[in-house]
C-alpha positions in Angstrom: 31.9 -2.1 -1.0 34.4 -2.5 1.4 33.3 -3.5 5.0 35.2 -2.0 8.0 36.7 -3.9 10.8 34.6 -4.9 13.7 36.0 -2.2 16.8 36.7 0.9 14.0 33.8 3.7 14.6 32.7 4.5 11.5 32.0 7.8 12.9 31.1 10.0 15.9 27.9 9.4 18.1 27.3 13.3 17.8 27.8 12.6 13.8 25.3 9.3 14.2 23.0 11.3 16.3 22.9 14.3 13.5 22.3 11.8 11.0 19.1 10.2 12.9 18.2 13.9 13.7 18.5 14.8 9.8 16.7 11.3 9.1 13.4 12.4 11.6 13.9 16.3 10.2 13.5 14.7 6.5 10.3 12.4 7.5 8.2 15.5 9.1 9.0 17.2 5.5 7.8 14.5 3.3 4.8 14.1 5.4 4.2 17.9 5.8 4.6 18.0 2.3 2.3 14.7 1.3 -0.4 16.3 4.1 -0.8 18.8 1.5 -1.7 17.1 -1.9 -2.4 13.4 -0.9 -5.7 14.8 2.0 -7.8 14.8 -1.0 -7.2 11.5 -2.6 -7.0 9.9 0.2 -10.3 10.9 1.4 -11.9 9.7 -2.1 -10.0 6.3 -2.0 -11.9 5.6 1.7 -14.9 6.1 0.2 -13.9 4.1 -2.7 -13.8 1.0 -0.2 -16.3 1.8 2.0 -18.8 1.8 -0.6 -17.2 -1.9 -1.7 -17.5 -3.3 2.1 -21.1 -1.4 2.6 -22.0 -3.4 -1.2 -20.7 -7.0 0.1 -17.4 -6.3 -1.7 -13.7 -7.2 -0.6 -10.3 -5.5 -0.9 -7.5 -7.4 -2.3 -4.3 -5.8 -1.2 -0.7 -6.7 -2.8 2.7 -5.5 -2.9 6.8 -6.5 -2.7 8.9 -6.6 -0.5 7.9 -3.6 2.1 5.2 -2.8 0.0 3.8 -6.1 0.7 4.5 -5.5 4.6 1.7 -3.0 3.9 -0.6 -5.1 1.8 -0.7 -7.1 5.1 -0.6 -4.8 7.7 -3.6 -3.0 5.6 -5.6 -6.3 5.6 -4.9 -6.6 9.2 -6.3 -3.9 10.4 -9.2 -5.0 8.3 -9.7 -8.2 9.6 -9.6 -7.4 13.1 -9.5 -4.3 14.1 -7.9 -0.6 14.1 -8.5 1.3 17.0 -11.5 0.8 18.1 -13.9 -2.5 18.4 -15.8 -3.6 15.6 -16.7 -6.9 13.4 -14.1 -7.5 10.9 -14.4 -5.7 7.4 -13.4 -8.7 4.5 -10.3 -7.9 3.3 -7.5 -10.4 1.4 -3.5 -9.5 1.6 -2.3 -11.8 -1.6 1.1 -11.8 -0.4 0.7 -14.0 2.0 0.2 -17.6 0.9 3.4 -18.9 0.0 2.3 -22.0 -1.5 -0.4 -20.2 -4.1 2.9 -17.7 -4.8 5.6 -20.2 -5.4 3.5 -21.8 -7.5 2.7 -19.4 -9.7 6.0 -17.8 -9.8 7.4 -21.4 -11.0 4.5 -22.6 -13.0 4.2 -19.3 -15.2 5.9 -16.7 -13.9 6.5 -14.6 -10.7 4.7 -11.0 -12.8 1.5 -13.1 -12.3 2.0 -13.7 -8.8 -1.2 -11.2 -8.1 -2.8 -11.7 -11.3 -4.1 -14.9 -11.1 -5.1 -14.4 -7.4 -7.5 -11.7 -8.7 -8.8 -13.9 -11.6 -9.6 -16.7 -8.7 -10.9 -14.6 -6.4 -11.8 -11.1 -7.5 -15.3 -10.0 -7.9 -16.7 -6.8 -9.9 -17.1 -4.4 -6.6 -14.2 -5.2 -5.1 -11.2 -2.8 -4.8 -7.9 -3.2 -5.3 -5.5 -2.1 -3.1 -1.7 -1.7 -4.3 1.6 -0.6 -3.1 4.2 0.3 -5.0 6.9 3.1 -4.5 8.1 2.8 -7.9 5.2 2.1 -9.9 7.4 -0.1 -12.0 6.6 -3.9 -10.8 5.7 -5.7 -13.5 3.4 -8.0 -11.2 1.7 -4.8 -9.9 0.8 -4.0 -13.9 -0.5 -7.6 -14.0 -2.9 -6.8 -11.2 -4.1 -4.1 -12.8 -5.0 -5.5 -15.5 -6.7 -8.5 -14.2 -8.5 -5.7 -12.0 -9.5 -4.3 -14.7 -10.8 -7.2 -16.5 -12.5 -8.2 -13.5 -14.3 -4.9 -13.1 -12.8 -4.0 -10.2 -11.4 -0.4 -8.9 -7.9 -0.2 -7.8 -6.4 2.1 -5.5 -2.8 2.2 -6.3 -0.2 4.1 -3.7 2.8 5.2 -5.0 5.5 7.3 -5.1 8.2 9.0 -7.4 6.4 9.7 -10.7 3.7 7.1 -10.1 5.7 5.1 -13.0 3.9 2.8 -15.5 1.4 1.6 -13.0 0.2 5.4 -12.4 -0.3 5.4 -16.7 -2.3 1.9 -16.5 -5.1 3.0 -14.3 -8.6 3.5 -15.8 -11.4 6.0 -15.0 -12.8 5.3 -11.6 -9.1 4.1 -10.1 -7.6 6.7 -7.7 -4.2 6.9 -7.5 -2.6 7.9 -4.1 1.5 9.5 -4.6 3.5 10.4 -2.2 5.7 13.5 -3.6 9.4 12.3 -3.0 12.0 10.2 -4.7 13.5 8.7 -1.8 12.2 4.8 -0.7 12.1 4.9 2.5 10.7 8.0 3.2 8.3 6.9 0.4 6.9 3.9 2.5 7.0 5.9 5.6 4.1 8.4 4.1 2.4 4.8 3.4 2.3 3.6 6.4 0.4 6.8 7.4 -1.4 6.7 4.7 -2.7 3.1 6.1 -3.9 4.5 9.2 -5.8 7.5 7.7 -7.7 4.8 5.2 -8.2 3.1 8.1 -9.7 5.8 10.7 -12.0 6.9 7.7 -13.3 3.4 7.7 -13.9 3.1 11.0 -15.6 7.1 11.2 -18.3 6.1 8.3 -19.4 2.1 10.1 -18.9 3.1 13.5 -19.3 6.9 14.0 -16.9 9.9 15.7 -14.6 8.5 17.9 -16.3 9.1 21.6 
């Protein structure tokens, strides 16, 4: 692809400002749209890991790239707080330690980045928690399956078609798609999707917001 020169508009600020315009217009769809189908699983994933925290279990959250943006900003809120104050729910982003990842990735491989995390540390009633708007990372599969061999539910939140990680899940796993094609409107609808996991959370330990 050929870059333009610095100075040269590449177009019009009413053209830029349609395109943001047409950007936000799109968004409000997918969300309108994923409102729709996703209330319900959404719902049932909450008290997927509600029942794990009320039990003594964890969430282990993973993801790539963006994806694992939200494995951490998931945990996060977790850890320390949403919106109101409370005690920290326990809750592992294993994206995070670069160290454990790197050396995985070089020792074996980089699809069992997640896997072996959830080997080490996972713990029949814990949940899963993975992101993925392809469904097609071969680490994610990994993590499945080690969920799976652990005895531990996964909550997997996708997009597209739900790809090969949608086919992998087991009875008692919940998937959560968003119903568009397009990546970045894709983690947009997970972002929201974060929060509403979250506010649930928060509802069932600490009551209606005052």
């Amino acid at each position: 692809m050929e870059l333009k020169p610095a100075g040269i508009a590449i177009a019009s600020m009413s053209n830029k400002v349609a395109v943001v315009q047409q950007i936000f217009d799109t968004s409000i769809a997918v969300k309108a749209a994923s409102s729709t189908v996703l209330s319900a699983p959404i719902a049932q994933a909450a008290a997927l890991l509600v029942s794990a925290l009320r039990t003594g279990g964890k969430i282990l959250s993973c993801g790539n790239g963006g994806s694992a943006a939200d494995a951490q900003h998931f945990s996060s809120e977790m850890l320390n707080r949403f919106e109101r104050d409370r005690p920290g729910f326990a809750a592992i982003a294993l994206t995070t330690d670069a160290s454990t990842l790197t050396s995985i990735a070089n020792d074996y491989d980089f699809t069992l980045v997640f896997a072996k995390q959830i080997a080490a540390l996972g713990r029949a009633g814990d949940v899963l928690l993975a992101f993925t708007t392809s469904g097609a990372s071969p680490n994610i599969l990994q993590a499945i399956e080690a969920a799976r061999a652990s005895r531990i539910a996964v909550v997997l939140i996708t997009g597209k078609d739900g790809g090969k990680a949608a086919q992998a899940l087991g009875a008692g796993d919940i998937e959560i798609r968003v119903p568009d094609a397009r990546t970045a409107r894709i983690q947009e609808v997970h972002l929201t999707i974060i929060h509403c996991l979250c506010e649930l959370i928060d509802r069932e330990f600490l009551g209606e917001p005052m």
